[in-house]
C-alpha distance (Angstrom), angle and dihedral (degrees) to the residues before:
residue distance angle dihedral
X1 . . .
X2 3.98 . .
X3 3.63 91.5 .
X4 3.74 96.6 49.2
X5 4.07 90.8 40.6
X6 4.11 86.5 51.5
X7 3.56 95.1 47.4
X8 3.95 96.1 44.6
X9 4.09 86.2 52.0
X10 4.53 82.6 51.7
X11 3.69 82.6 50.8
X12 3.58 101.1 49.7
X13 4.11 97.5 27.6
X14 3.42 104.4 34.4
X15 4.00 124.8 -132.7
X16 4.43 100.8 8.6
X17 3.75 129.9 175.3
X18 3.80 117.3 -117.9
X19 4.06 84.1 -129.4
X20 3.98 93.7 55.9
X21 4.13 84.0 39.4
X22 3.94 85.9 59.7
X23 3.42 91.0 37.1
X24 3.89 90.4 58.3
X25 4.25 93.9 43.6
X26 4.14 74.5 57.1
X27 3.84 95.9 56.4
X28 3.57 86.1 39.9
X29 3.80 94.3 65.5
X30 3.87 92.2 37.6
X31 4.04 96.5 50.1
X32 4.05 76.8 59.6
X33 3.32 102.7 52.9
X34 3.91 95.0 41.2
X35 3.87 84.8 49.5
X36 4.35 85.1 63.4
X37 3.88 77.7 70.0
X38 3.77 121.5 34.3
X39 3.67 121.4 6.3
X40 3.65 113.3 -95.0
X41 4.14 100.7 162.6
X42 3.55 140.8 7.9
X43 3.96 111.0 -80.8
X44 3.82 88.4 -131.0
X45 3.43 90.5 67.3
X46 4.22 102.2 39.3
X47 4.35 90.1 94.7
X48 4.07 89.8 77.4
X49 3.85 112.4 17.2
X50 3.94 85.6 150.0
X51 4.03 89.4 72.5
X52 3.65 103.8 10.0
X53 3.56 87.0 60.8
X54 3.43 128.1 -0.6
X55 3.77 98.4 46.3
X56 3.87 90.4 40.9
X57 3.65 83.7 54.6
X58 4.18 97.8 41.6
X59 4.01 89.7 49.5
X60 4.21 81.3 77.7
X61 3.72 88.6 70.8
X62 4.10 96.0 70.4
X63 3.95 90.2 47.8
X64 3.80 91.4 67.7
X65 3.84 109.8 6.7
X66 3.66 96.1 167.8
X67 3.85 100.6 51.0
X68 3.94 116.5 114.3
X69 4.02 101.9 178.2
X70 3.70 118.4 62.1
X71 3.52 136.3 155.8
X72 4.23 125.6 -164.4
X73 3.68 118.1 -153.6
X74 3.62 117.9 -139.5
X75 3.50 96.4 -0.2
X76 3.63 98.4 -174.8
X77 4.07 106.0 172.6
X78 3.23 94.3 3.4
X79 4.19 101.8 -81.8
X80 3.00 105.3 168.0
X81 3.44 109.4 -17.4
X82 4.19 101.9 64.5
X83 4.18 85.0 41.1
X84 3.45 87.8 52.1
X85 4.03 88.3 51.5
X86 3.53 91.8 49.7
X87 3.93 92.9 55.8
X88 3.72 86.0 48.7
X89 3.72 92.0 67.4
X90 3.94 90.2 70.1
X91 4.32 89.9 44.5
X92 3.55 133.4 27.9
X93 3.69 123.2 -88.3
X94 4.14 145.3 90.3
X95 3.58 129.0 -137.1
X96 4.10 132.7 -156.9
X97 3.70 115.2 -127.8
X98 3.71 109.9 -152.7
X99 3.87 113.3 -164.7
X100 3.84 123.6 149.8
X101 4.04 95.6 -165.7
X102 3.40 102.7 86.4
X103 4.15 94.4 -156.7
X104 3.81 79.0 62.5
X105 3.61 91.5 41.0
X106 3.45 94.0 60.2
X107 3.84 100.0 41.7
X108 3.74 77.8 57.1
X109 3.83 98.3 47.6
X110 4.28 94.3 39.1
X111 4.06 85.3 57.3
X112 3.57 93.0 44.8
X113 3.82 88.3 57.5
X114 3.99 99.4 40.6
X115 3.44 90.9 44.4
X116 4.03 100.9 40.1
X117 4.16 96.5 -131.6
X118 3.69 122.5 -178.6
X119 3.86 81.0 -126.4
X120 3.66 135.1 123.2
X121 4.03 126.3 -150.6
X122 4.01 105.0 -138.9
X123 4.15 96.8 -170.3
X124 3.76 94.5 -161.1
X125 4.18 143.1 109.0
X126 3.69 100.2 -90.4
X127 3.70 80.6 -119.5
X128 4.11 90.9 63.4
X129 3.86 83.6 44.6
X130 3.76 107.6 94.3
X131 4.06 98.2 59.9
X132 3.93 84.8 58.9
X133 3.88 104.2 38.8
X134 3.96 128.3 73.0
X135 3.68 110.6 -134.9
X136 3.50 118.0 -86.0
X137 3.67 138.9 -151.3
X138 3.57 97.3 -141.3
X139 4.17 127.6 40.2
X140 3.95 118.3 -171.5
X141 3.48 131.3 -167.6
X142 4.07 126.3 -178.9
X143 4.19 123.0 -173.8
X144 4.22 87.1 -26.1
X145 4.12 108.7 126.5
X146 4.00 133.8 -43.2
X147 3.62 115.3 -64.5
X148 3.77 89.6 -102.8
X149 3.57 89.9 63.5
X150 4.12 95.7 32.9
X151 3.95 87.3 64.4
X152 3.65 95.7 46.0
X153 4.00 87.7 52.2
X154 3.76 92.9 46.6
X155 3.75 99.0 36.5
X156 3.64 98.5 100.2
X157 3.91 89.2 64.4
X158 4.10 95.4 34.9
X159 3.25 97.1 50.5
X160 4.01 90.6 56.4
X161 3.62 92.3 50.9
X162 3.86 116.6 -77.5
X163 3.44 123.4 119.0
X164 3.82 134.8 -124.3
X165 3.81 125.7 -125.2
X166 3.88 105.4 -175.8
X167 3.40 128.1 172.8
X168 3.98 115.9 -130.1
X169 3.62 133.4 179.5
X170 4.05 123.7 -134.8
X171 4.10 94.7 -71.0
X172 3.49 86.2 65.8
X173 3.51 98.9 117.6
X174 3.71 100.6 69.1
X175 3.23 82.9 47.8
X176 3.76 97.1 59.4
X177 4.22 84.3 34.5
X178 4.02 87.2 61.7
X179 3.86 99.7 35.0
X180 4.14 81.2 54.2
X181 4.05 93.5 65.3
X182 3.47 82.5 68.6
X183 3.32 122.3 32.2
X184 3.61 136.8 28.8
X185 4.01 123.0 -131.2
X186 3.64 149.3 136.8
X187 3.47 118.4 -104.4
X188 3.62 141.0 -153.9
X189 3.61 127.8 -176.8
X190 3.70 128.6 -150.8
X191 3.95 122.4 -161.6
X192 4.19 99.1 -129.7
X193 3.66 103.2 -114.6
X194 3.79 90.7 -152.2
X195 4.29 102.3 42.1
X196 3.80 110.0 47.3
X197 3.97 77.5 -150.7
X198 3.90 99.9 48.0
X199 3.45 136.7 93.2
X200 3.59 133.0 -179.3
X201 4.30 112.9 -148.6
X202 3.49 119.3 -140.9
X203 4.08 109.2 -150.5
X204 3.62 132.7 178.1
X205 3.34 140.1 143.3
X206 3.55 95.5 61.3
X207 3.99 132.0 -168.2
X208 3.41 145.4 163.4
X209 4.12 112.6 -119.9
């Protein structure tokens, strides 16, 4: 079962250490055992958190392999922000965490410690966000608001040149039809290789109409 777990996260992820792989199956078991006490994920989805979401949350890492500032929006239990931390330790890069709920905040902040991330916990609305986050090249999003709302929140960054990689599910596209009346942008969609369903939209180039 470790082999086939460590080569699914190589699928998904891309080129991974077995040290960050163990250190993963280690968040794995703690995300559970934090989730006893505040609610970190939907208990529909607590039978496979390896694929459901960690790999849904690694795949990220081959859409922009070279990228070394990232920030996560409403990172929550740490989908895909933390994951994305984790990957970091076999590249270069750092990545802001925004969460405003500060049980999740500190579920966020206590792994970042045990597990030594180049990550930083910004405990802030997303909407107080940009006075205490650099720009970054990359902003994700996973299971926050409708893609309406997900550019508003992220705007400040997109609009000065990052670009978004949000994870969607497969009603998307009114979504996208919607967030379109509004703002111009180029998209690029990538089939989830995780959630026969998902997708995760690349935007950029971002502007108001």
């Amino acid at each position: 079962m470790s082999a086939e777990r460590f080569l699914a996260l190589q699928a998904a992820a891309g080129v991974v250490s077995r040290e960050t792989f163990e250190a993963l199956s280690l968040f794995e078991a703690q995300f559970l055992k934090w989730n006893h006490r505040i609610n970190l994920a939907a208990s529909s989805t607590l039978s496979d958190v390896w694929s459901r979401h960690i790999l849904d949350s690694a795949q990220l890492a081959t859409l922009a392999p070279g990228a070394t500032k990232w920030l996560d929006l409403g990172s929550g239990g740490g989908f895909p922000g933390l994951v994305l931390a984790f990957l970091m330790r076999d590249r270069s890069g750092r990545i802001d965490l925004v969460e405003s709920n500060r049980k999740k905040a500190a579920f966020l902040q206590a792994m970042i410690g045990e597990f030594d991330l180049p990550a930083r916990v910004i405990a802030r609305r997303i909407e107080e966000a940009p006075a205490f986050v650099d720009q970054p090249q990359f902003v994700t999003a996973r299971a926050l608001a409708a893609l309406p709302l997900l550019l508003e929140l992220a705007s400040p960054w997109l609009l000065a040149g990052a670009t978004a990689l949000f994870h969607k599910g497969r009603d998307y596209r009114a979504e996208v039809e919607e967030s379109s009346q509004r703002w111009s942008f180029d998209l690029v969609e990538h089939r989830s290789s995780v959630d026969p369903e998902g997708v995760v939209l690349e935007i950029s180039g971002l502007s108001a109409r």
